[in-house]
C-alpha positions in Angstrom: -7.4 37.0 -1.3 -8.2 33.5 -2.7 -7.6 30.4 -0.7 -7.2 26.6 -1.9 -7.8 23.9 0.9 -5.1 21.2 -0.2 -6.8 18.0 1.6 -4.0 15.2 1.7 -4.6 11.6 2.0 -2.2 9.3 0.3 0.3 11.9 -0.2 2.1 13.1 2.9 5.1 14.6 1.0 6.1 18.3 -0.7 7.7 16.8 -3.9 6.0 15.9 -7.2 2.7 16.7 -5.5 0.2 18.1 -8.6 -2.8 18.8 -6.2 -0.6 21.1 -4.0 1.7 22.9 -6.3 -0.9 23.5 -8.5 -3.0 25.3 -4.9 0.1 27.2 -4.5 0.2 28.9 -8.2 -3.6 29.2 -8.1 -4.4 31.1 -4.9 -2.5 33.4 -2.4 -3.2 31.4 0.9 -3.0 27.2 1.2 -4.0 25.4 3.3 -3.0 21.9 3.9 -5.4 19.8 5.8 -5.5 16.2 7.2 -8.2 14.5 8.7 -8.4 12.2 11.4 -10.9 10.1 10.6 -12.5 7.6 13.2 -14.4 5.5 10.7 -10.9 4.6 8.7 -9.0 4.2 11.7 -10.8 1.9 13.5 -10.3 -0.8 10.1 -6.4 0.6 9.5 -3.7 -1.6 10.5 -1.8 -0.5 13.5 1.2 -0.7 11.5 0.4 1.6 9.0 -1.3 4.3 11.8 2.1 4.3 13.7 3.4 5.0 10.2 1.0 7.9 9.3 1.5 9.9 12.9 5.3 9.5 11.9 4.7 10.7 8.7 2.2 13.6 9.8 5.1 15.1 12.1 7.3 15.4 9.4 5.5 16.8 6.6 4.1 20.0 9.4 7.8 20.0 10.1 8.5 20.6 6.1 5.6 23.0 5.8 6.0 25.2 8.8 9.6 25.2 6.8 8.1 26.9 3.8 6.3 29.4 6.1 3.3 27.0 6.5 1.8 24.5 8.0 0.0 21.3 8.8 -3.8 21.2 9.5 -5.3 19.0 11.2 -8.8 18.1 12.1 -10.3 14.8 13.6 -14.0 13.5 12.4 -15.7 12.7 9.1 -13.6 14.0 6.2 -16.2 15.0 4.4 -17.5 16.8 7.1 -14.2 18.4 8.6 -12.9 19.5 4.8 -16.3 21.1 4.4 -15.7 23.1 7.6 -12.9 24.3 6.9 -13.7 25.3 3.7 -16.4 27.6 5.0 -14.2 28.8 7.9 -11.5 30.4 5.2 -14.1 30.8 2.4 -12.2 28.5 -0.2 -12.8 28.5 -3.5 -11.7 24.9 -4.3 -10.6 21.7 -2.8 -7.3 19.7 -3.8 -7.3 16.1 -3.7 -5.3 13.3 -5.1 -7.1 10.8 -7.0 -7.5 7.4 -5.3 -9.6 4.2 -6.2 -10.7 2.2 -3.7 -14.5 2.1 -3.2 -13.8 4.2 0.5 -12.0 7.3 -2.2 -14.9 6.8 -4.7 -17.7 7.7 -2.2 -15.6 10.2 0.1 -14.6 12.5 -3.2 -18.2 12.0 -4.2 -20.0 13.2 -1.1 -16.6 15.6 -0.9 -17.8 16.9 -3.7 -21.4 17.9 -3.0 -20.6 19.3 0.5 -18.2 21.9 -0.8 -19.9 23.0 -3.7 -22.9 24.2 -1.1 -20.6 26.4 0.2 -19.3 27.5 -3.2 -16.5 25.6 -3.9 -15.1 22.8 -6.1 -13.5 20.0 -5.8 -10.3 19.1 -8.1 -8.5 16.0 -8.1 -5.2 15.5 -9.4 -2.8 12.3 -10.1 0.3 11.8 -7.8 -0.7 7.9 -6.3 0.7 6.4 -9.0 3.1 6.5 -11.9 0.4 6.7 -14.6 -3.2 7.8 -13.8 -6.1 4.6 -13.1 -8.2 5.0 -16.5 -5.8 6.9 -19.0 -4.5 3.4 -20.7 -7.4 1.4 -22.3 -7.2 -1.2 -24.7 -9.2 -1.3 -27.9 -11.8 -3.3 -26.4 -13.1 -2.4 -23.1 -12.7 0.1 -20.1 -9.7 -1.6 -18.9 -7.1 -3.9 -18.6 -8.1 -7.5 -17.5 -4.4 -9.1 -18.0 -1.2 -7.2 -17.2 1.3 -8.1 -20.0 -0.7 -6.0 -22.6 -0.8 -3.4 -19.8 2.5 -3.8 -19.1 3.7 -2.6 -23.1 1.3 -0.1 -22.5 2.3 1.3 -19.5 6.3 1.5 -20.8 5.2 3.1 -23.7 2.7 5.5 -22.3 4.0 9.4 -22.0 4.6 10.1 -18.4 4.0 13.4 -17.1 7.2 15.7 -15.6 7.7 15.4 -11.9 7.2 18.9 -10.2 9.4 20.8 -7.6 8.4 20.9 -4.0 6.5 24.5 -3.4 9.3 27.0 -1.9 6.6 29.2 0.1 3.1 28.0 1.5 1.3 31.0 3.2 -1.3 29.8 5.3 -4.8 32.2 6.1 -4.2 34.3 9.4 -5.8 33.1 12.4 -6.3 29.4 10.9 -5.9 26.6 14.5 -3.3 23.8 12.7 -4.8 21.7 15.5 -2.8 19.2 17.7 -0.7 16.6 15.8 -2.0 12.7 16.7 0.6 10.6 18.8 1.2 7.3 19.8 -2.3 7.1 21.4 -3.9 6.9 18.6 -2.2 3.8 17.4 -4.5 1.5 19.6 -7.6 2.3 17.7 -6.4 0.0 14.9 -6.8 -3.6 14.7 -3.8 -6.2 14.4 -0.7 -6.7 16.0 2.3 -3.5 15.9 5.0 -5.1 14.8 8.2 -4.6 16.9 10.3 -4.2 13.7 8.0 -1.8 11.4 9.8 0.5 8.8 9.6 4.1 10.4 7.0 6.9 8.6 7.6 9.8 6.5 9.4 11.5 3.7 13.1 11.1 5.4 13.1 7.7 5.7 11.1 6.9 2.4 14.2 8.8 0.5 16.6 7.2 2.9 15.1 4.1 1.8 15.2 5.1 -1.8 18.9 5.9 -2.0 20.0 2.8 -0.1 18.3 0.8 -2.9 19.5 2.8 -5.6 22.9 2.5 -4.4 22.8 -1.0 -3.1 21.6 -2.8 -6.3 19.3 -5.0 -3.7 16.4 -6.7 -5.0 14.0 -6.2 -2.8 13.1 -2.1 -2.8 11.5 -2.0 0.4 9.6 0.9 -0.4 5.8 -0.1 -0.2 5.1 1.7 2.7 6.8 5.0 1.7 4.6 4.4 -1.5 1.1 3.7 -0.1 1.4 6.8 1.9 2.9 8.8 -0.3 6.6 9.8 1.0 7.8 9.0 -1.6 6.2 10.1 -5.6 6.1 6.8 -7.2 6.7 8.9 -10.8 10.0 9.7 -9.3 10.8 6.6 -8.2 9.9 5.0 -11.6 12.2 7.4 -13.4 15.3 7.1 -10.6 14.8 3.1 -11.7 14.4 3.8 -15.0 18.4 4.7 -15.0 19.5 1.7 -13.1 20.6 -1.5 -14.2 19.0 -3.1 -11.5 15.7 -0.7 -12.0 13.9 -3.5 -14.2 12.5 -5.6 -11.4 11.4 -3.0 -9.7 9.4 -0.6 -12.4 7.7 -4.1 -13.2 6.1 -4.2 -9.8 5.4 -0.2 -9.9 3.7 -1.0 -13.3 1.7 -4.0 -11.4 0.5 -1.9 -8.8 -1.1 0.8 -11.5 -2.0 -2.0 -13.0 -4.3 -3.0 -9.7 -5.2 0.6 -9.4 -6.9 0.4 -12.7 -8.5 -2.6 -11.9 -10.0 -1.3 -8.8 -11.1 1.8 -10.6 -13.2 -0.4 -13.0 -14.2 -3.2 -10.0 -14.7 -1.2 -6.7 -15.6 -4.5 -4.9 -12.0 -5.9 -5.9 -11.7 -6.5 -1.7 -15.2 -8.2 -1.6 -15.8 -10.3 -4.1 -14.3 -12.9 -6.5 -12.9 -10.6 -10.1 -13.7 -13.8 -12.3 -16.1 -16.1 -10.3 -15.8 -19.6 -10.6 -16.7 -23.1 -8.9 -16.9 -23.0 -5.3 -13.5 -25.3 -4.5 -12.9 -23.5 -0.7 -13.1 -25.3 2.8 -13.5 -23.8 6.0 -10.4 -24.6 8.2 -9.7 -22.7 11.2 -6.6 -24.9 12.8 -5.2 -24.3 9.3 -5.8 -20.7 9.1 -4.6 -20.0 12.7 -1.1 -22.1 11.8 -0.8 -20.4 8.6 -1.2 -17.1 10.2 0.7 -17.6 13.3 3.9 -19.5 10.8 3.5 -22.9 12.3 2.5 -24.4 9.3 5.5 -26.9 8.8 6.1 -25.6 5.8 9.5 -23.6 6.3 9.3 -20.5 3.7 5.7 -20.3 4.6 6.2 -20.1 8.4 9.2 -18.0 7.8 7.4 -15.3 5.6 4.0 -15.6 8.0 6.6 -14.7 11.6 8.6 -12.1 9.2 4.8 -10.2 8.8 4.3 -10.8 12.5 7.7 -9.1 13.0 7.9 -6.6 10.9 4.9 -5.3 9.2 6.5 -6.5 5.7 7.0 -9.4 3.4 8.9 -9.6 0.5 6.8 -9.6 -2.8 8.0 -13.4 -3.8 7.5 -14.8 -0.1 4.3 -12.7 -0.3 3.0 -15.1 -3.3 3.8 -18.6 -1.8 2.3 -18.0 1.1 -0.8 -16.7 -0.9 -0.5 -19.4 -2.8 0.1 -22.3 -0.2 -3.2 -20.8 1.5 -5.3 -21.1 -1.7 -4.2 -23.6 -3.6 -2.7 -26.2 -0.8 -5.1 -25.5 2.0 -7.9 -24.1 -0.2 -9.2 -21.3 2.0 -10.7 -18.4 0.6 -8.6 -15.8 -0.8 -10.3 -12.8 1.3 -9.4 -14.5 4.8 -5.3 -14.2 4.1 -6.0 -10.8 2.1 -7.8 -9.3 5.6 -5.2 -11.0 7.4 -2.1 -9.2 5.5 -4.2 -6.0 5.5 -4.4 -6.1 8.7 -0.9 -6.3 9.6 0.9 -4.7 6.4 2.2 -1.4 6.6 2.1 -1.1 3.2 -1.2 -2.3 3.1 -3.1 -0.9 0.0 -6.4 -2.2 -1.0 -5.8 -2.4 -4.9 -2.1 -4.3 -4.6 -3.1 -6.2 -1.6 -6.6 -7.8 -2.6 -5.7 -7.4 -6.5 -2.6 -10.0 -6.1 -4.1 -12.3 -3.9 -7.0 -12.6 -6.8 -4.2 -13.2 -9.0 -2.6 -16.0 -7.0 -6.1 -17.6 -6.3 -7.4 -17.7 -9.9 -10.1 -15.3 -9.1 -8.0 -12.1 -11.3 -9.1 -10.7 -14.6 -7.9 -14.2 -16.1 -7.6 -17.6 -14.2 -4.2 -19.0 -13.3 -3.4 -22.6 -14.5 -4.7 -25.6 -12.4 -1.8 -27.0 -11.7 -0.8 -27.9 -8.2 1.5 -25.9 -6.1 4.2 -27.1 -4.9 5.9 -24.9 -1.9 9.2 -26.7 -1.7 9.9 -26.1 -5.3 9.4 -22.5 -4.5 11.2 -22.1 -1.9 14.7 -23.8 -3.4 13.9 -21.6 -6.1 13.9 -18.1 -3.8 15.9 -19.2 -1.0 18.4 -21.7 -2.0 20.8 -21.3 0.8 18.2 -21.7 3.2 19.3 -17.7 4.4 16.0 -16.3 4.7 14.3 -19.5 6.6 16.6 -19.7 9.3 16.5 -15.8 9.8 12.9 -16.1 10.8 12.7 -19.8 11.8 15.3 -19.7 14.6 14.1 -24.0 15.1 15.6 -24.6 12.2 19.3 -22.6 12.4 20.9 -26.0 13.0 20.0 -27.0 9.4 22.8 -26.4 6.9 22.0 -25.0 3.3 18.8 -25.7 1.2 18.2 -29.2 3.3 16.3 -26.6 6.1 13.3 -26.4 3.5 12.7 -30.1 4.1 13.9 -30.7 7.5 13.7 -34.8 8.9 11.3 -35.9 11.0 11.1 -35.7 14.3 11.8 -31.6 13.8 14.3 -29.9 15.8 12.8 -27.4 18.7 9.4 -28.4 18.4 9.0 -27.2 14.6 5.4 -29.2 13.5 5.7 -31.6 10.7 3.8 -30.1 8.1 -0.1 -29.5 8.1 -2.0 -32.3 6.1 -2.9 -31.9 2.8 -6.9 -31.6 2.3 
């Protein structure tokens, strides 16, 4: 009997999963593995590992529904899929494709430990809508500006979403190992947020019916699509049929749009995209306001305690603050990047590092010098003031949009705001 190992990563879901379905119409035993890896959890968010032991429970509760079940196995990846793989003599490996320099190396030595023992490895799409690499323009390996990606993305051919697999058979005798629990969570770094969206494929469709039904704005589904719960193809083609779906297939196409890039630059997280003159100052009283939200500057301080709280920010309150810290306090990029990954549950090295290039001037292509002005933006996305007193509780007393400029002296101890260099 043939086996396929099915090793998931950024995937942790049954629907629209290529690497999977195609295991289960190529051999007569699957499994599906998941590795615990030390090395990755020591740098992961606490946020996003009390999302992924959520999210592990309840894809082995879907499999062991489909007669299968979850494996699990803690050490080197490389090293645990390769065990396996001798263990149930597999003839292949199953892995989504992923782009981040960490993906690059691991299906790379992934791929040379498994062929010793015979096998292959295979990798499939499924992280995002349309696959890093498949859209090029004329000139070049990739996409440096994302409006011509954009019209290239909508008019690309998308592939057909596939069914979740109705039977999994698992080899006899195979250990699924012990599930992780909440242990496990204090071997990541950064705050767990009180508030944090909760892990796996229930609540990521929960989550994507509310917004489909609600009209909202704001999606809320970058967690459920960094770790997979939900298929961002289906997502994209659910939005596709709403009116409200624009907005949101935008930032899907963005996101492949960052996957791409970090396909073509794997030190996208290191190092500047587009160098340029060295404009940034070392300020660590600034820093420690801006990431504690005692800046002064109310939508900045509002969006900084709302990532404290919660694990989240919304993509516009996500920009200013980038933007406040690059282009007002002109600190490196990299120090709020770390900082967000560090406490976003949706934290995903291409989106995360790619936009904060983007708002810095350090992207593909260099943003306009013009100065920045926070209070402009925040009248723009929050002209009621709603969202700054929701996470500002000093400032509650102030009616309407007057709270993004309250008066000196500053009710409740709220600072005046931080000098500008």
């Amino acid at each position: 009997m043939s086996t396929i190992v099915v090793l998931f990563t950024r995937d942790l879901r049954l629907s629209d999963h290529p690497a999977l379905h195609a295991a289960v119409a190529e051999a007569d035993r699957v499994v599906p593995l998941f590795v615990l890896d030390p090395a990755l959890l020591r740098v992961s968010a606490r946020n996003r590992i009390a999302y992924l032991v959520e999210a592990l429970a309840e894809l082995r509760a879907l499999l062991r529904g489909r007669g299968g079940d979850l494996v699990v196995r803690q050490g080197d990846t490389v090293a645990e899929t390769a065990r396996v793989v001798a263990e149930t003599a597999a003839r292949a490996v199953h892995l989504s494709e992923d782009v981040s320099a960490v993906a690059v190396r691991r299906a790379r030595r992934l791929s040379q430990a498994v062929g010793a023992s015979g096998a292959r490895l295979r990798t499939f799409p499924g992280v995002t809508v349309v696959p890093p690499g498949s859209l090029r323009p004329a000139h070049g390996d990739h996409y440096r500006v994302f409006t011509p990606y954009l019209r290239a993305w909508e008019a690309a051919r998308w592939r057909a979403p596939l069914p979740a697999p109705e039977r999994v058979i698992l080899p006899d005798a195979l250990a699924p190992g012990p599930l992780p629990g909440p242990d496990l969570v204090r071997s990541g770094i950064g705050a767990l947020s009180p508030h944090r969206p909760r892990g796996g494929v229930g609540a990521a469709r929960a989550r994507l019916r509310a917004w489909l039904c609600a009209a909202e704005q704001d999606s809320r589904l970058g967690c459920h699509l960094r770790f997979g719960c939900v298929s961002p193809l289906e997502a994209a083609l659910l939005a596709r049929d709403r009116p409200h779906g624009a907005a949101f297939l935008r930032r899907l196409a963005l996101r492949d749009f960052h996957h791409q890039t970090a396909r073509a630059f794997p030190r996208l997280n290191r190092v500047d995209r587009r160098p340029g003159p060295a404009r940034w100052r070392r300020d660590d009283s600034g820093f420690a306001a801006w990431c504690s939200g005692t800046t002064g500057v109310p939508i900045v301080d509002a969006g900084m305690r709302q990532l404290l709280r919660e694990g989240y920010l919304p993509g516009r309150v996500r920009t200013i603050a980038a933007a406040y810290l690059t282009r007002v306090l002109r600190i490196h990029w990299k120090q709020g990047a770390d900082h967000f990954h560090s406490l976003l549950v949706d934290g995903d090295v291409a989106a995360n590092y790619g936009n904060w290039q983007q708002v810095a001037g350090t992207g593909g292509v260099p943003r306009p010098a013009h100065r920045f002005d926070p209070l402009r933006q925040a009248r723009r996305y929050d002209p009621d003031g709603v969202y700054v007193r929701r996470h500002v509780p000093e400032l509650r007393g102030i009616p309407g949009g007057q709270v993004h400029d309250p008066p000196l002296p500053r009710p409740g101890g709220y600072p005046p705001p931080l000098p500008r260099p």
